[in-house]
C-alpha positions in Angstrom: 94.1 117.3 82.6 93.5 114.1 84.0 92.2 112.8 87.8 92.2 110.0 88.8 91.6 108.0 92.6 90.9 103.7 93.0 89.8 102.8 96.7 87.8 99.7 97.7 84.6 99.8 99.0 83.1 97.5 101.6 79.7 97.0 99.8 78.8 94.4 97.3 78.7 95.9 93.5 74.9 96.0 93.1 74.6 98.3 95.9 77.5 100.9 94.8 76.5 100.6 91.6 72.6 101.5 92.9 74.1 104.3 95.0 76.2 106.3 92.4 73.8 106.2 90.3 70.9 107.5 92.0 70.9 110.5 90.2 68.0 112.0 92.6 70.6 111.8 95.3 73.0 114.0 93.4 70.7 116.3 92.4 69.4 116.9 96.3 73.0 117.0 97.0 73.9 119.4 94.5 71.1 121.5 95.8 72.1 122.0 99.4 75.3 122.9 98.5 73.8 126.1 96.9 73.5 125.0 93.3 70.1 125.0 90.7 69.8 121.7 89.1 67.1 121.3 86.5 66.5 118.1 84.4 67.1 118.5 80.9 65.4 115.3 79.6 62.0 113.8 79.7 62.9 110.2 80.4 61.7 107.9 83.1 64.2 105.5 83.5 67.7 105.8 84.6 70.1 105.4 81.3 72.2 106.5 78.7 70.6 110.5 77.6 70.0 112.0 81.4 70.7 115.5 81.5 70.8 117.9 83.9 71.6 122.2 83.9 72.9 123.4 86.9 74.0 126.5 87.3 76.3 127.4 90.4 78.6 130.6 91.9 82.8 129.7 92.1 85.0 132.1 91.9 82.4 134.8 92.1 81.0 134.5 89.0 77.6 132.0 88.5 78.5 129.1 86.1 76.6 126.8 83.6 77.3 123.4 83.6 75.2 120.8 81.7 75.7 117.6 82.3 74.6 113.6 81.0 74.7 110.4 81.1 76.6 109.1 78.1 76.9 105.3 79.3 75.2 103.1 82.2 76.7 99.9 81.9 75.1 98.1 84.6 76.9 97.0 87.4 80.6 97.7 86.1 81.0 101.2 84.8 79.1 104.6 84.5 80.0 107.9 82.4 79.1 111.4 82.7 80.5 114.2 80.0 79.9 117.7 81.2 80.0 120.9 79.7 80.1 124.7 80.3 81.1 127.5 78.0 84.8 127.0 79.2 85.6 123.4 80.0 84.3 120.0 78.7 84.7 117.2 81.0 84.3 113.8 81.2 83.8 111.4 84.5 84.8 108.0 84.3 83.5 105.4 87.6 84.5 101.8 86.7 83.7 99.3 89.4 85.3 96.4 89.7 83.7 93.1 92.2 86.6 92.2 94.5 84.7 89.8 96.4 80.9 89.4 97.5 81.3 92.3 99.7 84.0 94.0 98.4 84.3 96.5 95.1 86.6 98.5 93.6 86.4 102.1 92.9 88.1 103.4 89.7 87.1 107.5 89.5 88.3 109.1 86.3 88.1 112.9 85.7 89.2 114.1 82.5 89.1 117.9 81.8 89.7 119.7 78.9 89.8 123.4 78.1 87.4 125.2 74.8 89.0 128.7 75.7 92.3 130.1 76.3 90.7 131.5 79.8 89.7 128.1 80.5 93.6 127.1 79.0 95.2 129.3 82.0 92.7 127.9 84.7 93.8 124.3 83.6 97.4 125.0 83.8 97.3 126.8 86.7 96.0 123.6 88.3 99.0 121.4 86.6 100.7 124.1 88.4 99.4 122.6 92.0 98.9 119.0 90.7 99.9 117.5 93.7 97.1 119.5 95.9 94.4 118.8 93.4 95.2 114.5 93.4 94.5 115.1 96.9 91.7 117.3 97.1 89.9 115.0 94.7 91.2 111.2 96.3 89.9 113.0 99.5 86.1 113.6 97.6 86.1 110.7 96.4 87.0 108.8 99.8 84.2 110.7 101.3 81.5 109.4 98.8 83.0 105.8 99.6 82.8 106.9 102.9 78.6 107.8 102.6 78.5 104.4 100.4 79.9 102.3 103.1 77.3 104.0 105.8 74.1 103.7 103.9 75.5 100.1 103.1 75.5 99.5 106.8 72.6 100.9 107.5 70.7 98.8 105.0 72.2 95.6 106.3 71.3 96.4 109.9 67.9 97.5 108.9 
């Protein structure tokens, strides 16, 4: 099952690029939402071979997700593959410089099942497709949303 959301974001492409991945960001973020992020990899520098465990509840049950960096093509396109005992996913952010100030947002979720539990999850959300494109445009719109603030608040500063 495929997601998918394009906005545009008032920021030039160095900075949204710099913001999404700023993996330390994510991680805190992940964190004060409840889950246990651990980095699974011993390099310094951002790039292709980051990995992170996290381990979160949903659905009353605690889940284990381990997610990478399988490509960090700088400044035009990032991709994360993640995987738990159920579901392999992969997550697609192509950006695309509009103008100086101005870049385009292409978010692509792809989500496949490795279970036939995992098979009836999936297709119970093709079963509420419609409220699923929106949940996700909405997260995404809200990450532009924090992109376009911190971009402001770097300009004024």
């Amino acid at each position: 099952m495929k997601f998918n959301a394009k906005q545009d974001v008032e920021a030039p492409i160095a900075f949204v690029f710099k913001y999404l991945t700023d993996f330390d960001l994510w991680e805190r973020s992940a964190m004060r939402r409840g889950a246990q992020v651990e980095r699974a990899d011993n390099l310094s520098a951002a790039g292709a071979g980051m990995a992170w465990n996290a381990s979160f509840r949903y659905r009353g049950k605690t889940r284990n997700v381990t997610a990478s960096i399988l490509q960090l093509a700088d400044p035009n396109n990032v991709r994360i593959g993640l995987q738990s005992r159920a579901i392999e996913g992969q997550l697609n952010l192509d950006l695309l410089e509009m103008s100086t100030k101005r870049t385009r947002l292409h978010a692509t979720f792809d989500v496949t099942p490795r279970n036939l539990t995992a098979r009836l999850f999936i297709q119970s959300l093709r079963l509420a497709r419609a409220r699923m494109d929106r949940k996700y445009a909405f997260r995404v719109a809200q990450v532009i949303a924090d992109i376009e603030t911190a971009y402001d608040q770097a300009v004024s500063a």
